[in-house]
PQR file with spaces between the fields and no chain letter, atoms N, CA, C, O and H, PARSE charges and radii, in Angstrom:
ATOM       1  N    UNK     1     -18.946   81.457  -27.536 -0.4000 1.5000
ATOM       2  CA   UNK     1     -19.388   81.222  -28.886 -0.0000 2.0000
ATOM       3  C    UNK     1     -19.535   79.720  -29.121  0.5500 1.7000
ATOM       4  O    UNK     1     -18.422   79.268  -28.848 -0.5500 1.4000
ATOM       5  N    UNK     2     -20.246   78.820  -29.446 -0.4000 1.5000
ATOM       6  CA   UNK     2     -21.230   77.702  -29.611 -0.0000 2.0000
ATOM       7  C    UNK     2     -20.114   77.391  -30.788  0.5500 1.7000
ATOM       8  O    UNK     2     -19.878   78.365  -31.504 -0.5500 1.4000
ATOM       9  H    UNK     2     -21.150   79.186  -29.668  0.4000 1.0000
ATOM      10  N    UNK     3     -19.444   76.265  -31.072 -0.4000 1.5000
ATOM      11  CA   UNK     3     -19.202   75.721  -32.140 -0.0000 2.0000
ATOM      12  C    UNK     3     -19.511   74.381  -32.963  0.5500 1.7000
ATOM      13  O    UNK     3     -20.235   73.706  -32.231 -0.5500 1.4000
ATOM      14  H    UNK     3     -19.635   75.475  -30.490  0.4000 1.0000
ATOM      15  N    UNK     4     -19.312   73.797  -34.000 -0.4000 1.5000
ATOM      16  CA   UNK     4     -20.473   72.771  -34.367 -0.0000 2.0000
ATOM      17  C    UNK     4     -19.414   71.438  -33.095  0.5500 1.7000
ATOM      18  O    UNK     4     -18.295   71.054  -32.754 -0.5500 1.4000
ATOM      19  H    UNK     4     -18.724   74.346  -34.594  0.4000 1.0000
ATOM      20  N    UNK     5     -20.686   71.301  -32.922 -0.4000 1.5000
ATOM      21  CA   UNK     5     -20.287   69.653  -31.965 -0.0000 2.0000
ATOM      22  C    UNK     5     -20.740   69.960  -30.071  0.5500 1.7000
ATOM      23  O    UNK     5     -20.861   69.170  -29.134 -0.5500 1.4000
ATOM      24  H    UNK     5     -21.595   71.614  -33.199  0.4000 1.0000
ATOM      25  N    UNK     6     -20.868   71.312  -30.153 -0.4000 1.5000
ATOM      26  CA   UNK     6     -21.131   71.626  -28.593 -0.0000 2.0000
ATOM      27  C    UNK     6     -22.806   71.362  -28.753  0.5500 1.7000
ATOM      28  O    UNK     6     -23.645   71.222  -29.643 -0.5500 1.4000
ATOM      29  H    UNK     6     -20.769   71.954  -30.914  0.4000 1.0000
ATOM      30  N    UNK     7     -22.685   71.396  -26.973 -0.4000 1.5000
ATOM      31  CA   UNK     7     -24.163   71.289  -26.997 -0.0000 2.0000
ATOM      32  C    UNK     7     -25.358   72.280  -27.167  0.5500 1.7000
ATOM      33  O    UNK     7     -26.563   72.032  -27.127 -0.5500 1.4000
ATOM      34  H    UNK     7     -22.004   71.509  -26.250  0.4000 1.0000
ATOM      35  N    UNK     8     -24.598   73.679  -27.403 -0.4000 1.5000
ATOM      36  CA   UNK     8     -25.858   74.748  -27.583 -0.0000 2.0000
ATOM      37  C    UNK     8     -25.682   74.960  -29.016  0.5500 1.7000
ATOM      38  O    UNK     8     -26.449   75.758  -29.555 -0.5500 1.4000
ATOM      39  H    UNK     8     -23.619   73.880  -27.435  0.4000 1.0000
ATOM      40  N    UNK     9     -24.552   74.215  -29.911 -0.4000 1.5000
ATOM      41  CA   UNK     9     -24.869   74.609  -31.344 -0.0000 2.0000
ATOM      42  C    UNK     9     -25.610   73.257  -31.490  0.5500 1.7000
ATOM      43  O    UNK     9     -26.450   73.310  -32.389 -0.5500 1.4000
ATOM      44  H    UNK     9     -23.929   73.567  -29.473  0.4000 1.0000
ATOM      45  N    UNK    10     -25.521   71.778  -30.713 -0.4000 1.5000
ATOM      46  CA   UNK    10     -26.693   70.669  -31.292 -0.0000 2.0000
ATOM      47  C    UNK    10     -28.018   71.065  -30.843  0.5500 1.7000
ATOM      48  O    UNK    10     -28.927   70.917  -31.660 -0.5500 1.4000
ATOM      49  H    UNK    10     -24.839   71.735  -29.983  0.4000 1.0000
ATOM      50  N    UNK    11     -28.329   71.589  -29.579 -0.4000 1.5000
ATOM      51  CA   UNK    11     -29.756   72.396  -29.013 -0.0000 2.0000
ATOM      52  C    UNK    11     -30.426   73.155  -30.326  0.5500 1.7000
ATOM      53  O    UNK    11     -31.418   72.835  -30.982 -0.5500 1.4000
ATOM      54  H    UNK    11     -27.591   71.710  -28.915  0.4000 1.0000
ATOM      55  N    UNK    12     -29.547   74.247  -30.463 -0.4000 1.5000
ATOM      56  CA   UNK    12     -29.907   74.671  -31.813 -0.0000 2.0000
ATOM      57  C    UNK    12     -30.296   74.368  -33.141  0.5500 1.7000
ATOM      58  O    UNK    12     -31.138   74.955  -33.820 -0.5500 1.4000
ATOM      59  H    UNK    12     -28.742   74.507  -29.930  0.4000 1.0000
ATOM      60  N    UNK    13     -29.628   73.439  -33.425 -0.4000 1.5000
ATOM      61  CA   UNK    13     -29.608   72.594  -34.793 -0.0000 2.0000
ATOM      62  C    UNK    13     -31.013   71.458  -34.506  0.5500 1.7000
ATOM      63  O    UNK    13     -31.824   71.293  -35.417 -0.5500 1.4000
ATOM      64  H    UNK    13     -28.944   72.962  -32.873  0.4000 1.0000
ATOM      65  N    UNK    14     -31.124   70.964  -33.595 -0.4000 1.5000
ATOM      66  CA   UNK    14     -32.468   70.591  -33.038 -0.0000 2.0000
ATOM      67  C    UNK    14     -33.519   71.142  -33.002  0.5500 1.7000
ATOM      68  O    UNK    14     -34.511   70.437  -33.183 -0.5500 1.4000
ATOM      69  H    UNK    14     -30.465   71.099  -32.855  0.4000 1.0000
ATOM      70  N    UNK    15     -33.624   71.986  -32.859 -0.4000 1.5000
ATOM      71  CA   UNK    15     -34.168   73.240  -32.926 -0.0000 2.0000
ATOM      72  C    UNK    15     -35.333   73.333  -34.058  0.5500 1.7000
ATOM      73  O    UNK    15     -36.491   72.998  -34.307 -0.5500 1.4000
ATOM      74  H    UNK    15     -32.817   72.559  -32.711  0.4000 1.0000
ATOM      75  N    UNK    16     -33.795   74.278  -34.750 -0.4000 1.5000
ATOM      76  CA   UNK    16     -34.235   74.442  -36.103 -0.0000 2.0000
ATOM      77  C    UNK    16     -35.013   72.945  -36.843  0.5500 1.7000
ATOM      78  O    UNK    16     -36.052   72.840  -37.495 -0.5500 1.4000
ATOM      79  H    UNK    16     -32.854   74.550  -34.549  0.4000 1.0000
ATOM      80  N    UNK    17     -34.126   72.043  -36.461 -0.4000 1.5000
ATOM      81  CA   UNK    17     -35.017   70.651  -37.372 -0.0000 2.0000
ATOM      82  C    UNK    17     -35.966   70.747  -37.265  0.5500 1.7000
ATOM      83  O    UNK    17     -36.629   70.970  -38.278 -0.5500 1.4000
ATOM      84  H    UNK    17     -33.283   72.128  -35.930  0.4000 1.0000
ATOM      85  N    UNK    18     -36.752   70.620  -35.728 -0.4000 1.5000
ATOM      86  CA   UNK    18     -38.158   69.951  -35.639 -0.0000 2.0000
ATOM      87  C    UNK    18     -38.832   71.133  -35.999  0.5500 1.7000
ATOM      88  O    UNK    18     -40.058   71.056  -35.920 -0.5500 1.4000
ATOM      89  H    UNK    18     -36.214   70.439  -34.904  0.4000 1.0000
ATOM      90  N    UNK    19     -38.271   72.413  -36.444 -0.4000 1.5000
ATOM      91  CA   UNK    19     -39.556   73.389  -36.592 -0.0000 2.0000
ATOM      92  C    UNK    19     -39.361   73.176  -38.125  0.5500 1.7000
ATOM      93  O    UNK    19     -40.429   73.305  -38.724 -0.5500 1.4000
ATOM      94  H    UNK    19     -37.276   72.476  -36.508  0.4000 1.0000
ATOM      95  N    UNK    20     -38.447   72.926  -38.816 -0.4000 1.5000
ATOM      96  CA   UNK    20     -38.886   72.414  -40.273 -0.0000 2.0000
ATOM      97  C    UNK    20     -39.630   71.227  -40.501  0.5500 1.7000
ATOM      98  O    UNK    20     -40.236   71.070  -41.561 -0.5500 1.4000
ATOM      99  H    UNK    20     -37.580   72.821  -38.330  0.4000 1.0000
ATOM     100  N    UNK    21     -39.636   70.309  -39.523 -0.4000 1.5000
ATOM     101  CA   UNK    21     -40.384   69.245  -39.965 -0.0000 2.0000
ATOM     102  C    UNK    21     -41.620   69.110  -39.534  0.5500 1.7000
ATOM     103  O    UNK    21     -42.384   68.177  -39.781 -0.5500 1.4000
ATOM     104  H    UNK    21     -39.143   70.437  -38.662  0.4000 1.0000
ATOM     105  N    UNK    22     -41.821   70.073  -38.867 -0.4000 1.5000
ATOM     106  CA   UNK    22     -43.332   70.630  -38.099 -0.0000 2.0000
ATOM     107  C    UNK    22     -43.811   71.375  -39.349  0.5500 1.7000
ATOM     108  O    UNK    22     -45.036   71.478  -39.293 -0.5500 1.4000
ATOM     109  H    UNK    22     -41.200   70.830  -38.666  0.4000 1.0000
ATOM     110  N    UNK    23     -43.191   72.060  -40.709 -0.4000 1.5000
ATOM     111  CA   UNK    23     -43.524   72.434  -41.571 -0.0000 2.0000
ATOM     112  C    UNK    23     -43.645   71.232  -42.824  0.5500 1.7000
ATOM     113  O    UNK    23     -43.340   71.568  -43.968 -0.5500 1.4000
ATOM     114  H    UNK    23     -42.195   71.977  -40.755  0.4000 1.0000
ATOM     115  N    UNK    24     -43.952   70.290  -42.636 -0.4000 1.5000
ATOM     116  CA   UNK    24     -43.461   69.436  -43.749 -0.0000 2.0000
ATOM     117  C    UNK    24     -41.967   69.052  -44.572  0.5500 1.7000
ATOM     118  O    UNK    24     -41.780   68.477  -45.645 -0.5500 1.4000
ATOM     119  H    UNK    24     -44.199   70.017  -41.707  0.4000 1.0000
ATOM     120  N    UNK    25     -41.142   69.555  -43.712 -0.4000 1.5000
ATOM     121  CA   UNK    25     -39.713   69.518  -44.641 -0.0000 2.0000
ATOM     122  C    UNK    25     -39.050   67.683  -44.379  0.5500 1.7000
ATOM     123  O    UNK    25     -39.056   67.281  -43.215 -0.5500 1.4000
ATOM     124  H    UNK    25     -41.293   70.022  -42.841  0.4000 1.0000
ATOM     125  N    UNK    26     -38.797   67.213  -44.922 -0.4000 1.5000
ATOM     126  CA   UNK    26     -38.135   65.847  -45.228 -0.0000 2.0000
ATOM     127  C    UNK    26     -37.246   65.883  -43.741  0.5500 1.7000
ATOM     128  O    UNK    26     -36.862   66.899  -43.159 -0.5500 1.4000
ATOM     129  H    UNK    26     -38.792   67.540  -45.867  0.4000 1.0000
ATOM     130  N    UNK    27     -37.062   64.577  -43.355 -0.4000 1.5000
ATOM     131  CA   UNK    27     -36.169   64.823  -42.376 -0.0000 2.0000
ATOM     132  C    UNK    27     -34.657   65.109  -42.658  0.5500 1.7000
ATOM     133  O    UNK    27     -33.884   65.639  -41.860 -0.5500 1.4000
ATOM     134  H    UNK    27     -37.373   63.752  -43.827  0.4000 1.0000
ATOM     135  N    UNK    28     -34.350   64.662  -43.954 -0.4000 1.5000
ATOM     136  CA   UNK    28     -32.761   64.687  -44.401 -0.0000 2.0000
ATOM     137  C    UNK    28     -32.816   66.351  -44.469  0.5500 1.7000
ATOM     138  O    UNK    28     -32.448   67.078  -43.547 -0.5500 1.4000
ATOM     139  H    UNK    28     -34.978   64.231  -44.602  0.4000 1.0000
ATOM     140  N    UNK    29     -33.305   66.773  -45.639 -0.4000 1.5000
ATOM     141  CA   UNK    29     -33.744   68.342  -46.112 -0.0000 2.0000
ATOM     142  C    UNK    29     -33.852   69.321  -44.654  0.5500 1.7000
ATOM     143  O    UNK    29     -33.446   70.475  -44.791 -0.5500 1.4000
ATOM     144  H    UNK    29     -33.604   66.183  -46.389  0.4000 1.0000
ATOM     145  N    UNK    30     -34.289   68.989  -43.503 -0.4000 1.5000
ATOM     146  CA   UNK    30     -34.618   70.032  -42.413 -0.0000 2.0000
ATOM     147  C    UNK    30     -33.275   69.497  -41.809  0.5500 1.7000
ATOM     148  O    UNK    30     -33.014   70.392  -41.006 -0.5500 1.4000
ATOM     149  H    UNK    30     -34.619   68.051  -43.392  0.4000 1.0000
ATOM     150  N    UNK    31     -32.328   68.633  -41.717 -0.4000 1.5000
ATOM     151  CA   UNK    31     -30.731   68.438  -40.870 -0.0000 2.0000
ATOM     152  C    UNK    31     -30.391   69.341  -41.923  0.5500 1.7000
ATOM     153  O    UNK    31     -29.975   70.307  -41.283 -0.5500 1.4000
ATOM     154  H    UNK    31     -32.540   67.906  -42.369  0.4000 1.0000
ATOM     155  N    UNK    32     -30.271   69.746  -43.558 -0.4000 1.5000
ATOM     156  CA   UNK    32     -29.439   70.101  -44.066 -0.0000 2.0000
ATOM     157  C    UNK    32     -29.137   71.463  -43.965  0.5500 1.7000
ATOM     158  O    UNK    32     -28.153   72.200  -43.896 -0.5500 1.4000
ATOM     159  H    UNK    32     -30.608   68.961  -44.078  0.4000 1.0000
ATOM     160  N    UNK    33     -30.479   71.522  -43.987 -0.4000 1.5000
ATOM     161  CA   UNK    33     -31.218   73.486  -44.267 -0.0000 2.0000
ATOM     162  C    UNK    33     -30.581   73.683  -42.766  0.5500 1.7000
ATOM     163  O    UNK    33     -29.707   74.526  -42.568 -0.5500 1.4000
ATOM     164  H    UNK    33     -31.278   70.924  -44.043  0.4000 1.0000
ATOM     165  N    UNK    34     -31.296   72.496  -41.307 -0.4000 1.5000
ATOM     166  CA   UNK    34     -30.394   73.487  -40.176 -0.0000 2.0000
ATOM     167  C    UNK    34     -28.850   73.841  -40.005  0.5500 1.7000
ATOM     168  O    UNK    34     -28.383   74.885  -39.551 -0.5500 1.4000
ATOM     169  H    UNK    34     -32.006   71.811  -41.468  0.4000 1.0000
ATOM     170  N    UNK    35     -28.035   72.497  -40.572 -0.4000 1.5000
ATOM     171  CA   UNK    35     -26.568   72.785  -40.755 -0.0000 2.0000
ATOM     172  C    UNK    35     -26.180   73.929  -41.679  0.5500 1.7000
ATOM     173  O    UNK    35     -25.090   74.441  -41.424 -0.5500 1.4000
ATOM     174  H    UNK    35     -28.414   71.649  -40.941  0.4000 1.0000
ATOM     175  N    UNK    36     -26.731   74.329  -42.505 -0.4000 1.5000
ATOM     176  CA   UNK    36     -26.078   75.303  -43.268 -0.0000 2.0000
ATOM     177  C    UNK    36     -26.741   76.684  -42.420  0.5500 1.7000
ATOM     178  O    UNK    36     -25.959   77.623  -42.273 -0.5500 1.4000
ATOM     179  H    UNK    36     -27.616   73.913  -42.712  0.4000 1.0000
ATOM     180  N    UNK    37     -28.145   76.841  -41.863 -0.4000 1.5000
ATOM     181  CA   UNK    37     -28.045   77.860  -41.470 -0.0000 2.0000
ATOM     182  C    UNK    37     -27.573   78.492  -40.310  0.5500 1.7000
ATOM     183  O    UNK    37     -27.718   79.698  -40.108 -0.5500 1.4000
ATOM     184  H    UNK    37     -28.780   76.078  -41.983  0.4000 1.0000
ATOM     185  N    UNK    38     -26.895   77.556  -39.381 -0.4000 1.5000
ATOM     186  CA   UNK    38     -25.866   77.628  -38.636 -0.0000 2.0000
ATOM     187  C    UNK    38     -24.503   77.594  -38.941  0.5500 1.7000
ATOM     188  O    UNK    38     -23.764   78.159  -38.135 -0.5500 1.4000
ATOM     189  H    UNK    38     -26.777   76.577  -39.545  0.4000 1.0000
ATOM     190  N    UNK    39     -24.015   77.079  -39.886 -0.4000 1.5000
ATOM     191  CA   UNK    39     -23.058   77.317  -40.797 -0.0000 2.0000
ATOM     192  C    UNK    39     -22.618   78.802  -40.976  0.5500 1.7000
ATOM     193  O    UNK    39     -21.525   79.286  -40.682 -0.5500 1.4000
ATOM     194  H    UNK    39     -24.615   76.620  -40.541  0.4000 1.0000
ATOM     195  N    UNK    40     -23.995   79.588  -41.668 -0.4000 1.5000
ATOM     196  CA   UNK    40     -23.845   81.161  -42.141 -0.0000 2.0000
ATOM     197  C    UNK    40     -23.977   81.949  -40.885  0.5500 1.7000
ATOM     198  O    UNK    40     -23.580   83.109  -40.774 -0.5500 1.4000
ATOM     199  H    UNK    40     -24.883   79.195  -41.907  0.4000 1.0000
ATOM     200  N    UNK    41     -24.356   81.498  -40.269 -0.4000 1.5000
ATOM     201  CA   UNK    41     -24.607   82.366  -38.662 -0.0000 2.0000
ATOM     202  C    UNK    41     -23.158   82.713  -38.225  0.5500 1.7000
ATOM     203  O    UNK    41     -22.390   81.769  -38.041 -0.5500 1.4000
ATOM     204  H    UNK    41     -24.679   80.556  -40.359  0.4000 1.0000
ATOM     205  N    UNK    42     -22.763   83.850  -38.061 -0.4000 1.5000
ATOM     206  CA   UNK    42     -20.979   83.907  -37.268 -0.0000 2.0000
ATOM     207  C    UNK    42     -20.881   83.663  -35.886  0.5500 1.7000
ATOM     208  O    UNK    42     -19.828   83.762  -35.257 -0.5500 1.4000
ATOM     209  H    UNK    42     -23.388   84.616  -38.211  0.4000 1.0000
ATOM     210  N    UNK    43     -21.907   83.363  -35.436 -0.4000 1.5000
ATOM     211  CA   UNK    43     -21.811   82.782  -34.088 -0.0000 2.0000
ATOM     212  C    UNK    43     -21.730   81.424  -33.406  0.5500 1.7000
ATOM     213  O    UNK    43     -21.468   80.894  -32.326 -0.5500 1.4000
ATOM     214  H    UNK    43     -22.762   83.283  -35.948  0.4000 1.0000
ATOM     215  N    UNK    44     -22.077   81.186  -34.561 -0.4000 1.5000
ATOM     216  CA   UNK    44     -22.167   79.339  -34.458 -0.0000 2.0000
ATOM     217  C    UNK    44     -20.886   78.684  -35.599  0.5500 1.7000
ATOM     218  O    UNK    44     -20.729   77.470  -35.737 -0.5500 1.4000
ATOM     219  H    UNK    44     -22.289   81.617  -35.438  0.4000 1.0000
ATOM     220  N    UNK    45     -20.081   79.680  -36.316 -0.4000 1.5000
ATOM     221  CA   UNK    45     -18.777   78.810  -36.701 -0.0000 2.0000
ATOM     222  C    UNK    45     -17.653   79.019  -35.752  0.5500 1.7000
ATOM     223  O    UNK    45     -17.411   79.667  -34.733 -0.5500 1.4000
ATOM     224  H    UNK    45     -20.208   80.666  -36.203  0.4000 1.0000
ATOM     225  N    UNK    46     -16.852   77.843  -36.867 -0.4000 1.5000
ATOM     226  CA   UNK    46     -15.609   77.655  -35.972 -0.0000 2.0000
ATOM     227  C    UNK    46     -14.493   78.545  -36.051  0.5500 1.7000
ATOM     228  O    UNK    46     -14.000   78.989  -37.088 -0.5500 1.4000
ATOM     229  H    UNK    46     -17.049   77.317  -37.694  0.4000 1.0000
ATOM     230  N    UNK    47     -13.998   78.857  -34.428 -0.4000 1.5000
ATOM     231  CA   UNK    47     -12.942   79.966  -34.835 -0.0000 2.0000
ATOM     232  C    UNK    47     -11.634   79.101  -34.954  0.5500 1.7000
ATOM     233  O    UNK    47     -10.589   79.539  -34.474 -0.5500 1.4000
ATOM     234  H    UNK    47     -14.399   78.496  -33.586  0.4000 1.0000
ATOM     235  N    UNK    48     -11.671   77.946  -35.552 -0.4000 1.5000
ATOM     236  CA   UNK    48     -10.280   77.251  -35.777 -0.0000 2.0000
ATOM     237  C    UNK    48      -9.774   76.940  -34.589  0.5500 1.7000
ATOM     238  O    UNK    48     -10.307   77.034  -33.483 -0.5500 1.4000
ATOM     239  H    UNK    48     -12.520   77.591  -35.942  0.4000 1.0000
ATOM     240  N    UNK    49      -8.264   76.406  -35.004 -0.4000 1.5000
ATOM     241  CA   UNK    49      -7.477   76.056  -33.709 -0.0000 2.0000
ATOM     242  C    UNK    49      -7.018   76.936  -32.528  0.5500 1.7000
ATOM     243  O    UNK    49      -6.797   78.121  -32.777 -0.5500 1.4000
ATOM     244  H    UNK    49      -7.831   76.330  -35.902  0.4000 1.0000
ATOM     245  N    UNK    50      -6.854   76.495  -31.296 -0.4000 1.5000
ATOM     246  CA   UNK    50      -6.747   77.275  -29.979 -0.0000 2.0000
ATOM     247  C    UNK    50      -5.319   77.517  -29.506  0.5500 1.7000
ATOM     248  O    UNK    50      -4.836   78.384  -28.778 -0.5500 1.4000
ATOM     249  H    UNK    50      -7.033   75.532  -31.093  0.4000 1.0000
ATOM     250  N    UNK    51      -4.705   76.292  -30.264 -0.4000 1.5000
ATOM     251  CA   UNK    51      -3.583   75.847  -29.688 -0.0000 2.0000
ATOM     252  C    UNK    51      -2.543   75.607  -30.367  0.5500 1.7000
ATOM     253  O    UNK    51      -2.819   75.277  -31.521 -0.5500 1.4000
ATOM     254  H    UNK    51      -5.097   75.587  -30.856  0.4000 1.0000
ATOM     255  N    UNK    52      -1.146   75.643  -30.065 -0.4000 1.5000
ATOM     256  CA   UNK    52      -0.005   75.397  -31.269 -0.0000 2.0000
ATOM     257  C    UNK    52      -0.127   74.176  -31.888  0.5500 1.7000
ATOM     258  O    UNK    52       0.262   73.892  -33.021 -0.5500 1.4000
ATOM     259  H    UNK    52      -0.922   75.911  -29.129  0.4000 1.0000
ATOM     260  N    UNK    53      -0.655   73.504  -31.137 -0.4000 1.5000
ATOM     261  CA   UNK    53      -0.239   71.612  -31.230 -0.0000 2.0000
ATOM     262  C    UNK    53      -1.455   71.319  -32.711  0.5500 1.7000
ATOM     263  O    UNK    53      -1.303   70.552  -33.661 -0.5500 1.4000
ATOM     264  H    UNK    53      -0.971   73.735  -30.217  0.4000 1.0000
ATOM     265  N    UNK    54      -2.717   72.335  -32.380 -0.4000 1.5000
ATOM     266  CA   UNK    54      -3.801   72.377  -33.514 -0.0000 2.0000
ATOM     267  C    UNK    54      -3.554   72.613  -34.388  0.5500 1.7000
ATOM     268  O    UNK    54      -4.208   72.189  -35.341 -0.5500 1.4000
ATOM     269  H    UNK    54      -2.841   72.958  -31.608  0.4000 1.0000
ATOM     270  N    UNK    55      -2.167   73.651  -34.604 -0.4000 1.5000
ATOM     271  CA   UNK    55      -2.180   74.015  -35.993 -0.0000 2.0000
ATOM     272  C    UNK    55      -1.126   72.862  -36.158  0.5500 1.7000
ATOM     273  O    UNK    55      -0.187   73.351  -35.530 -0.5500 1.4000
ATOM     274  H    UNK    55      -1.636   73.996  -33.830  0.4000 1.0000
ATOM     275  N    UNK    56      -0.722   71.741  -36.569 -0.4000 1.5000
ATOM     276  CA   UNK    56      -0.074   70.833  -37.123 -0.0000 2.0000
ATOM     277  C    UNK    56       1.362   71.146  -36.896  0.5500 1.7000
ATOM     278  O    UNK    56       1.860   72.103  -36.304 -0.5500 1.4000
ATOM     279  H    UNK    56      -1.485   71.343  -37.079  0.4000 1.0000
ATOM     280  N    UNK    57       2.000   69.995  -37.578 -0.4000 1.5000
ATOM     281  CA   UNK    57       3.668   70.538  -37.252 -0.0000 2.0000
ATOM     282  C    UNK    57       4.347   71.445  -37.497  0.5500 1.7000
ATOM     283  O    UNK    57       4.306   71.910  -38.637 -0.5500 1.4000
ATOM     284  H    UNK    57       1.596   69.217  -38.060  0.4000 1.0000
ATOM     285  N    UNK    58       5.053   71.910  -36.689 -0.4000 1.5000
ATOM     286  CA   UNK    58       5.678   73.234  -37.160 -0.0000 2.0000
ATOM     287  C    UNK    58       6.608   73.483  -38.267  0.5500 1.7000
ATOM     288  O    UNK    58       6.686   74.627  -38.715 -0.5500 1.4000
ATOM     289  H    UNK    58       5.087   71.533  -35.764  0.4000 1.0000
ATOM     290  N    UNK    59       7.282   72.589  -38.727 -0.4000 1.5000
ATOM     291  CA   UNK    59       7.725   73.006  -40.010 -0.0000 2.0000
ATOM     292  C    UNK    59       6.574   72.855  -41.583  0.5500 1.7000
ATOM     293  O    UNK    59       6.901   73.167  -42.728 -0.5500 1.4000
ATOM     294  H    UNK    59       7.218   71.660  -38.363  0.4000 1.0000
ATOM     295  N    UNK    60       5.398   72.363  -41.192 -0.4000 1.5000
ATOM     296  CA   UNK    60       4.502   72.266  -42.495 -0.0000 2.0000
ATOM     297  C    UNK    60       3.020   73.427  -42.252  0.5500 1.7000
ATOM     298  O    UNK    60       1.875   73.277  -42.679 -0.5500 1.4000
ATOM     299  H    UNK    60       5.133   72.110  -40.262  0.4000 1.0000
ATOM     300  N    UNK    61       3.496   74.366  -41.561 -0.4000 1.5000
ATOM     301  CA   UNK    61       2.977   75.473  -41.106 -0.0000 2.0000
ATOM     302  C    UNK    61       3.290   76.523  -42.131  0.5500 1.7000
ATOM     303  O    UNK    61       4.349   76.753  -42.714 -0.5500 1.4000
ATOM     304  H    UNK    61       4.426   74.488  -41.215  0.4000 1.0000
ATOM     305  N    UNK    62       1.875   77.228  -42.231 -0.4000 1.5000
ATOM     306  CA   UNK    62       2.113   78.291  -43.500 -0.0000 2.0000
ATOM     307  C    UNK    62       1.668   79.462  -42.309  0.5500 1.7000
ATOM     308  O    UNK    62       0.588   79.605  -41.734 -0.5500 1.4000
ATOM     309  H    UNK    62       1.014   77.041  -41.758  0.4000 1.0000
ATOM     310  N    UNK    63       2.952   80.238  -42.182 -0.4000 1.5000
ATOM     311  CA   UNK    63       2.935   81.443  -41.817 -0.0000 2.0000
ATOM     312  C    UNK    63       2.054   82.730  -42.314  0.5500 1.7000
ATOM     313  O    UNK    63       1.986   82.906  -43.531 -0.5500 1.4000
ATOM     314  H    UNK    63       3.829   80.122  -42.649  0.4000 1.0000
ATOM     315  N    UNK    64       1.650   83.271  -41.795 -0.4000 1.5000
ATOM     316  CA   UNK    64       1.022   84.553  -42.261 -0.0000 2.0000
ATOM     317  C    UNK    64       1.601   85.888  -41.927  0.5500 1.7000
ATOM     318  O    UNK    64       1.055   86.915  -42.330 -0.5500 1.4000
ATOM     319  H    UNK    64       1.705   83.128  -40.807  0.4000 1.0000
């Protein structure tokens, strides 16, 4: 699963830009529109931390 900062979610996000700006979209406006619609995609967010050390210190840890 691709998360933001790898290289097949920036491929993507590239992607998507130049085909908005191949439509006339602003260059700021076609980064925004591609970040959010990778954003809503569940394949391209983040599944959070991997690791104990990720979730912060262990006593300021909110249990579930």
């Amino acid at each position: 699963m691709p998360e933001p900062g790898s290289k097949k979610y920036d491929k993507r996000r590239a992607r998507l830009r130049k085909d908005a700006e191949s439509q006339g979209v602003s260059d700021q406006e076609a980064n925004e529109d591609a970040n959010a619609t990778l954003q809503q995609d569940p394949e391209y967010r983040s599944r959070g931390p991997r690791t104990e050390r990720g979730r912060g210190p262990k006593g300021e840890r909110h249990e579930r």
